[in-house]
N, C-alpha and C positions, 0 to 999 in steps of 0.2 A: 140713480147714481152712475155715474162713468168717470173713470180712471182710464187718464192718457197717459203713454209714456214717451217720453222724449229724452233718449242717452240714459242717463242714470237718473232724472229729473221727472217730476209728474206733476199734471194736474189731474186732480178730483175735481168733478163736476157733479155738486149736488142741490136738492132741494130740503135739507137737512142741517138745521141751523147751528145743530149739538157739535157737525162735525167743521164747522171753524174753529174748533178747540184743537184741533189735528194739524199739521203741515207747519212750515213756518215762514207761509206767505199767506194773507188773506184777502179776498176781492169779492165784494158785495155786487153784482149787477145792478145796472140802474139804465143804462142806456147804450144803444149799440155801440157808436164809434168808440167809447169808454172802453167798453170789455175786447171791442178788436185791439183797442191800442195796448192796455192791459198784458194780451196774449203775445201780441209781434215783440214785446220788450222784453216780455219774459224770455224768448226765442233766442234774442240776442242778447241775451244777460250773460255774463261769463260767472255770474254768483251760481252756484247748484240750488234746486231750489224744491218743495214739494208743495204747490200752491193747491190751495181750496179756494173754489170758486161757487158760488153758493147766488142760488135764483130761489124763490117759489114755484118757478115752471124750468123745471131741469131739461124738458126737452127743447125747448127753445132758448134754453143757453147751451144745447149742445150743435142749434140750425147756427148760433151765431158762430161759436168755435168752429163749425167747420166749413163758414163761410171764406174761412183765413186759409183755405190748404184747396189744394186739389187734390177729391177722394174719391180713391181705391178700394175697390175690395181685394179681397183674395182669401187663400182655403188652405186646410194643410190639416195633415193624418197623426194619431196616433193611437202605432200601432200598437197593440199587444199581443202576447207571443209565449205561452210558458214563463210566466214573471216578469217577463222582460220586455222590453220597448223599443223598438225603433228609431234610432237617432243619425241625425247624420253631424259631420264636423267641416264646417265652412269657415274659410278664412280663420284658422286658429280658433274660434268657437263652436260650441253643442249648441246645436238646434232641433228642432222638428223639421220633416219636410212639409215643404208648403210652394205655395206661388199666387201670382194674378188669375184671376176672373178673364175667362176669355170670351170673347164678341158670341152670343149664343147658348152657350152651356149655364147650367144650374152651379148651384153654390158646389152639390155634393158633387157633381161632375167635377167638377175643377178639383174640389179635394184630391179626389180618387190618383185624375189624371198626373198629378204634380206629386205624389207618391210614386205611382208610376217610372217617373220619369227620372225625377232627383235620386231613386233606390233602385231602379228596377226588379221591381216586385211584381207580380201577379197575382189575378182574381181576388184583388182585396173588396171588401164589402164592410159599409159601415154600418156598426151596428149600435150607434149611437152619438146624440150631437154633446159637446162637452163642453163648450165655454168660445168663448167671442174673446178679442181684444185690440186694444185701437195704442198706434203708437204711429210718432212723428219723425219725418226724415226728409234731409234735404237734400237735392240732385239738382247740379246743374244750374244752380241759383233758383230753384223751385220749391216751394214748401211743398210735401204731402200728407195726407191723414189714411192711414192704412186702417182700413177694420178686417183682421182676421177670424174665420171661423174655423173651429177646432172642431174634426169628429175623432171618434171610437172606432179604431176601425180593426177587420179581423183576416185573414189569409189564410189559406194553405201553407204545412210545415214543411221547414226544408230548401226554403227556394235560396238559390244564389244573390248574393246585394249587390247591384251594380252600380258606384256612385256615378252620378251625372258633371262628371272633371270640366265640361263647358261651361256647368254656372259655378266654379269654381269648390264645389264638393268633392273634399277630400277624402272621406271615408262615409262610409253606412256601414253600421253597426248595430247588436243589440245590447242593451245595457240593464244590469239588472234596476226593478221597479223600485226595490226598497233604497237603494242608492244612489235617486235622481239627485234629493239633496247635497248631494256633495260636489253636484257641478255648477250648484248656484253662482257660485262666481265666477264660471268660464264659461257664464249665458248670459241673455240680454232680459232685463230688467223684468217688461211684458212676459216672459216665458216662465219664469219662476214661479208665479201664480200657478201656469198652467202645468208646472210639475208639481206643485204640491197639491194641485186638485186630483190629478192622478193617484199620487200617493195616498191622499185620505179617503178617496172614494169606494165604498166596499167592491164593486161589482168590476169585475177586472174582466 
C-alpha cells in the first residue's frame, strides 16, 4: 500500500480490495492509459478528493502513477533532543528539515547534509530510519512525485540553530514531542503521519 499526497487531497494505492470501502473516489485498474488518465483528472479536479485505487499487483500501479510525474528523491531529519524535536517554519508553516538527493551522495548523506544546512546543526548522526513519504507538486507547469525519507537522528547538546533564510527558513526551533499534535493544522498533510509516528513510538 502507498499513500500519495497532493495539497490536502490523496491517493491510496492498494492491493486490498476491503479498502475500496475507504476514500470517496474509487478506481479499479484495468489498463494503462485508463489509470494515467484516471490520475491527470484527478490533478486537475478542483473537487477535494481521497481516491483509492486498487490493482492485484500494487507495485505496478505504483510504476504506472509514477510514470505521470517526474521523480525525485530527497531526505530530511528528525531530530530528537531532551523531548523535544527539531522543527523549522517555512513560508508561515512547521516543517521538518529535509531537501533533494544530490548527483553522488547516499540517502542518509543527503539527510544529514540538508539538516545541516537548513538548521545549522553539527555532528548529527542517525540513529535510525523512520518512515518514507510520497507527495505531489507542481513547478513551472511540471508535475512531480517526491519520495521522502525520514531518519532518527541524534546531536551533541547545546548547539546554536541557524535557519538557512535563503531557502526561505524562518526559524529553527525545538518544540516539545508531546505537542507536535497541535500543529497539525499549520503542517502539510504527508507530515502529520510523520508526527504522530513520532509521538507514538516508544524509543525516542
Amino acid at each position: 500500500m502507498y499513500k500519495v499526497f497532493f495539497k490536502e487531497n490523496s491517493f491510496l494505492l492498494t492491493d486490498d480490495q476491503n479498502l475500496l470501502k475507504e476514500g470517496n473516489i474509487h478506481f479499479i485498474h484495468q489498463d494503462f492509459m485508463a489509470t494515467r488518465q484516471f490520475i491527470i483528472r484527478q490533478l486537475n479536479s478542483s473537487i477535494p478528493f481521497q481516491a483509492v485505487m486498487f490493482s492485484p499487483d500494487v507495485e505496478e500501479l505504483l510504476s504506472i502513477f509514477k510514470s505521470c510525474f517526474t521523480y525525485v528523491k530527497a531526505a530530511g531529519g528528525c531530530v530528537i533532543q531532551e523531548g523535544k524535536v527539531l522543527l523549522i517554519k517555512r513560508l508561515g508553516m512547521y516543517d521538518l528539515p529535509k531537501g533533494h538527493q544530490e548527483t553522488g551522495e547516499t540517502i542518509e548523506q543527503c539527510a544529514i547534509r540538508e539538516v545541516e544546512e537548513e538548521c545549522g546543526l553539527h555532528q548529527l548522526q542517525i540513529t535510525a530510519p523512520l518512515s518514507t513519504t510520497l507527495h505531489i507538486y507542481e513547478r513551472e507547469d511540471n508535475w512531480f512525485l517526491k519520495k521522502t525519507y525520514w531518519f532518527r537522528m541524534h546531536t551533541v547538546p547545546h548547539q546554536s540553530l541557524t535557519p538557512q533564510t535563503e531557502e526561505d527558513i524562518e526559524a529553527a526551533f525545538w518544540f516539545p514531542l508531546c505537542q507536535l499534535s497541535d500543529l497539525s493544522e499549520q503542517t502539510y498533510p504527508s507530515l502529520r503521519e510523520v508526527f504522530q509516528k513520532l509521538q507514538t513510538e516508544k524509543a525516542f
